[in-house]
N, C-alpha and C positions, 0 to 999 in steps of 0.2 A: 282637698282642703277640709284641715275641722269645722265645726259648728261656729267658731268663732270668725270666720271667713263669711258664713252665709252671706249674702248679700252683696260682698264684695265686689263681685261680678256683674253685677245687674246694670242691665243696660251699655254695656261693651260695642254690643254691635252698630248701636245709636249714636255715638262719640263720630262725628263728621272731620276731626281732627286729631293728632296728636296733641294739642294742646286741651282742648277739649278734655279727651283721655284722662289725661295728668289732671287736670283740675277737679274732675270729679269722682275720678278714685278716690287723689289727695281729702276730701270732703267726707268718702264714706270710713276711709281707715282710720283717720283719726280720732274717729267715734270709737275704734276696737283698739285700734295701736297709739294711745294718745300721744303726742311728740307737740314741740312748739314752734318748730320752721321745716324747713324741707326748702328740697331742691331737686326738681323733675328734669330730664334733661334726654334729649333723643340721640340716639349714637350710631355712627356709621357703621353698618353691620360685616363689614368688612375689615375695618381697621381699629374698632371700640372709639373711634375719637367722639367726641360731643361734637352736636350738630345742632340745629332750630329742629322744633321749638328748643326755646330752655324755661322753665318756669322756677320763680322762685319765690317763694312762702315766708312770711313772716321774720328774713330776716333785713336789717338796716344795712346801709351801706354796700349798697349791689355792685360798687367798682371794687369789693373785696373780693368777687367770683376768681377774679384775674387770679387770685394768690391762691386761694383755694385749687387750683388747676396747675397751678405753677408749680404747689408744693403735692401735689397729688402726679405729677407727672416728673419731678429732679429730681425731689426729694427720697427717703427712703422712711416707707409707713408701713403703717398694720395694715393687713387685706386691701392693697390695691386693686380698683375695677378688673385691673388685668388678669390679677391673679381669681376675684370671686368668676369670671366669665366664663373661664377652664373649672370650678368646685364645685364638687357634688354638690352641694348648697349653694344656690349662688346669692345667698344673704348672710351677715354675719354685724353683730355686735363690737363696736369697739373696744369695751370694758370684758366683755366676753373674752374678745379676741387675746386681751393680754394680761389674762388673769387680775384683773379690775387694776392694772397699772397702764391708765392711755397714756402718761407719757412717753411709755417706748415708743407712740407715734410723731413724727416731726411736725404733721397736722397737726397733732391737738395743741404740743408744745407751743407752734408759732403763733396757730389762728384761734382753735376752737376754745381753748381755756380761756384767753382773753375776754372771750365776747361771752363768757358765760354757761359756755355746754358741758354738761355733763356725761352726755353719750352719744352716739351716731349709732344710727343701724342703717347698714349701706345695700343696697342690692342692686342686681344687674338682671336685666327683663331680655331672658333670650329665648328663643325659638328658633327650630332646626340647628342649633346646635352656633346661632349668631346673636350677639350681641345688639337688641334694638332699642334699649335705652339704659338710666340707671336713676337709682334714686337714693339719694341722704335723707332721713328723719334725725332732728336732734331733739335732743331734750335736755331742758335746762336745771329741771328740778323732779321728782319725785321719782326716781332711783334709775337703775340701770337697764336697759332695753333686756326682758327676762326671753329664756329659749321659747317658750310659746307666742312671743309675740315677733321672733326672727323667724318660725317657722311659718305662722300669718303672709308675713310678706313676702317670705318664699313662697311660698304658695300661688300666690299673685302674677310671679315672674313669666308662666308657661303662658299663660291666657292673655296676660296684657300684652308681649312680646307679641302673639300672633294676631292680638289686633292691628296692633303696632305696622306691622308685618299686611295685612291687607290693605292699610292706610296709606301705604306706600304703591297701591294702584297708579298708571296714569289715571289724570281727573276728563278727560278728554281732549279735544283736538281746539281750544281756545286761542283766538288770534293772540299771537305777541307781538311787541315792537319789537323791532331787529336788535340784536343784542349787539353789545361791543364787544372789540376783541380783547385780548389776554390784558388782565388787569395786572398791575405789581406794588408791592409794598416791601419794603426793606425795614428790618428790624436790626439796629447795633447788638452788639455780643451783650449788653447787659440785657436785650431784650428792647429797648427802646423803640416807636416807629418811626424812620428819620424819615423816609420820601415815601412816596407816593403818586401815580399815575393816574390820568384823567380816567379810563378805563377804569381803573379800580373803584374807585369813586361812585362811577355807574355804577357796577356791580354790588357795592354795598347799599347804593339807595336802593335797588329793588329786594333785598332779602326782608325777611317776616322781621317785627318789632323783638326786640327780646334783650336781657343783661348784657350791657357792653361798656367799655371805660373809654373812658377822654384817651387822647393825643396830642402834640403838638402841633399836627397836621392838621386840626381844625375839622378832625371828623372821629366820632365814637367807632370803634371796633369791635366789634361781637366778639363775645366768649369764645365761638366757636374758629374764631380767626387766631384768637392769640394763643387757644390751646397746638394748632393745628406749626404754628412757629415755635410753641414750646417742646413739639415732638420732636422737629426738626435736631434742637439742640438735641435734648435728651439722648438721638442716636448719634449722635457727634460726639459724646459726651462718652460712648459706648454702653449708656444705663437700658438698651430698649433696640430692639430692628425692627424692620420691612420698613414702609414710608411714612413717611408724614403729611396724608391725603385726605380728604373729608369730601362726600358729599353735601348739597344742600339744596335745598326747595326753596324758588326765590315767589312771593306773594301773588305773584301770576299763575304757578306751576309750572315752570322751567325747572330745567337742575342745573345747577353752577356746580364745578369741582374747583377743590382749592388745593394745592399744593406746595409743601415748602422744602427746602435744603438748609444746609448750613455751610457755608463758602467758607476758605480760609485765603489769610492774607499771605503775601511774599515768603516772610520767615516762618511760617507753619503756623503759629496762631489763629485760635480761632476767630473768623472773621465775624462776618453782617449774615442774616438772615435772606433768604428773599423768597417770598410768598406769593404765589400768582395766583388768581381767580378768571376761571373763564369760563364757557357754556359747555355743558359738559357732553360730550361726544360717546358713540356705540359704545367705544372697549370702556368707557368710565362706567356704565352702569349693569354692565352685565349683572353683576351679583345682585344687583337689587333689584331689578326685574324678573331675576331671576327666582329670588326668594319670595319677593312677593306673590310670583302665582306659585309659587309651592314647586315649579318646575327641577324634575331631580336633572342629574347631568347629563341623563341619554336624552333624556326629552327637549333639554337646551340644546344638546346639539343638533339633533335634526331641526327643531325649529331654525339654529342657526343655516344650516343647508338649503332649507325653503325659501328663508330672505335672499340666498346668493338665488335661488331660480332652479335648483336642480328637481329632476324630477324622483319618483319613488322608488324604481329603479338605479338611478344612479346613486343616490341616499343608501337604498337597500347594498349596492355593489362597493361603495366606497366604506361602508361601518362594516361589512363581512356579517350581515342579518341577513331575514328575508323580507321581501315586500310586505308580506301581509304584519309582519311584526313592526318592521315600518309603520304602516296603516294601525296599527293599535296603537303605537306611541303619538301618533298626531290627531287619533280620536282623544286620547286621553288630555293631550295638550288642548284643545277646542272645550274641552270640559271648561277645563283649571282656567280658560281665559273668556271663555262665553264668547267664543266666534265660531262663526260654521263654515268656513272657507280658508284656502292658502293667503288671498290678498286681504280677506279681515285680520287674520292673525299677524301677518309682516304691517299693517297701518298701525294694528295695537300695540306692539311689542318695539316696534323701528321707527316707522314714520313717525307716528305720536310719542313714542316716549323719549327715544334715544336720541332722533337728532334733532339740530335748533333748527326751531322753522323759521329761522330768519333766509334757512339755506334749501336749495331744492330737495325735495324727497327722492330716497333714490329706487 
């Protein structure tokens, strides 16, 4: 990063949270990238969806996230998250982007000119090559976000992503209350939430505070629930693949996953939504255990091997290596996770993280 960056960084490793993070970067850029709201927002490193935290700056009417997401995920815009995630840059200007005409975006048309914006400079905070958050700066007044101040925040993207990225540690082995089972929510084709299960309910009273919009169900829904039923359409819709899945940290440190479809009715139209939340099990967080220690895929999978019980030999005989090359991928695994034994590394990586200790250890 140029001169204009200095500082930017300072203090990264001190950030005890993702929201933390966002709040105090947010604080020092604004002094170099001046902008008049923002919205900080953490993302499934798997599947780019938004997740908690979400932070939002300086703008009114925080049940307008919904639209903003709504129309950043059906709609068709300049430089969507998806497309900067995969770009050599993963920051870009919206007046940049379209030769100082944002109405070619459906965003700016529907939401941002309304409220006053004159520019967005958006970027996406990844590391190892995943998406671990994203960020909107607008500005409303004194001109268009200039390339030195997109290459600023790109800049930003590598260092904050892998703090990002160790923050996603288990925090330790902390009693929970037993969690409930599979939560559900059903959303009408315009999008609406008609039902709702006690389960679900649970499961949203425990997740972190953050922007969510009323219901008629008599409970607010997080950003990251009604992005998570917006995906769902969208692949229905044929605009978007793979799933429409989210992890998330609930305010204990558990992990919920959330998961949605789009059903259709009798005559082929499209139907109702339905949205489940539950505690999220082994195969749900491989990748994020995984990334967070930095673990490459040789090294996950023997780790995977040693939670089944086999020995170095049989690891060694079934991956067609040798023992002793074995024996250096599980020195180097003990590094990356600060354990010195087989039965520390399967408590850190399984017992603690993966599954709900409402349920035996295996």
């Amino acid at each position: 990063m140029g001169g204009r960056s200095a500082g930017l960084t300072a203090g990264l490793d001190r950030a005890a949270s993702a929201e933390d993070l966002f709040r105090g970067t947010s604080a020092r850029l604004r002094r170099t990238v001046p902008f008049d709201s923002a919205v900080w927002t953490a993302t499934d490193p798997e599947t780019g969806l938004v997740t908690a935290p979400m932070l939002v700056e300086g703008l009114g009417g925080r049940d307008r996230c919904a639209d903003y997401w709504e129309s950043e995920i059906l709609e068709e815009n300049v430089v969507p998250f998806r497309d900067l995630a995969r770009a050599a840059v993963p920051a870009a200007g919206l007046r940049a982007a379209t030769g100082d005409l944002p109405g070619r975006s459906a965003r700016f048309r529907r939401l941002l000119e309304g409220q006053g914006v004159h520019d967005e400079l958006r970027a996406v905070l990844r590391a190892g090559g995943r998406p671990w958050a994203v960020v909107s700066l607008f500005r409303s007044a004194g001109g268009a976000f200039a390339p030195d101040e997109v290459d600023v925040v790109a800049g930003l993207s590598g260092p904050l992503a892998a703090r990002l990225r160790r923050l996603a540690r288990p925090a330790g082995p902390e009693p929970l209350p037993d969690a409930p089972g599979p939560g559900l929510v059903l959303f009408d084709p315009s999008g609406e939430a008609t039902s709702i299960n006690a389960e679900a309910r649970e499961h949203l009273a425990r997740v972190p505070e953050g922007p969510s919009v009323p219901s008629a169900l008599g409970v607010r829904l997080p950003i990251w629930v009604i992005g998570t039923a917006l995906q769902a359409r969208a692949i229905a819709r044929g605009r978007d693949r793979g799933g429409a899945r989210v992890r998330v940290r609930t305010a204990e440190g558990s992990w919920l996953v959330c998961h949605a479809s789009a059903l259709t009715g009798v005559d082929g139209r499209p139907g109702p939504v339905a949205l489940v939340i539950e505690p999220a099990a082994a195969s749900d967080l491989v990748v994020i255990v995984a990334e967070a220690y930095e673990l490459t895929p040789r090294e996950l999978e023997i780790t995977g091997h040693v939670a089944r019980g086999l020995s170095t030999g049989e690891i060694a005989e079934r991956l067609f290596i040798s023992p002793h090359t074995v024996r250096d991928h599980l020195k180097t695994v003990f590094e990356k996770t600060g354990v010195s034994s087989r039965g520390e590394l399967v408590a850190r990586l399984f017992a603690e993280h993966y599954w709900p200790r409402a349920h035996p250890r295996p």
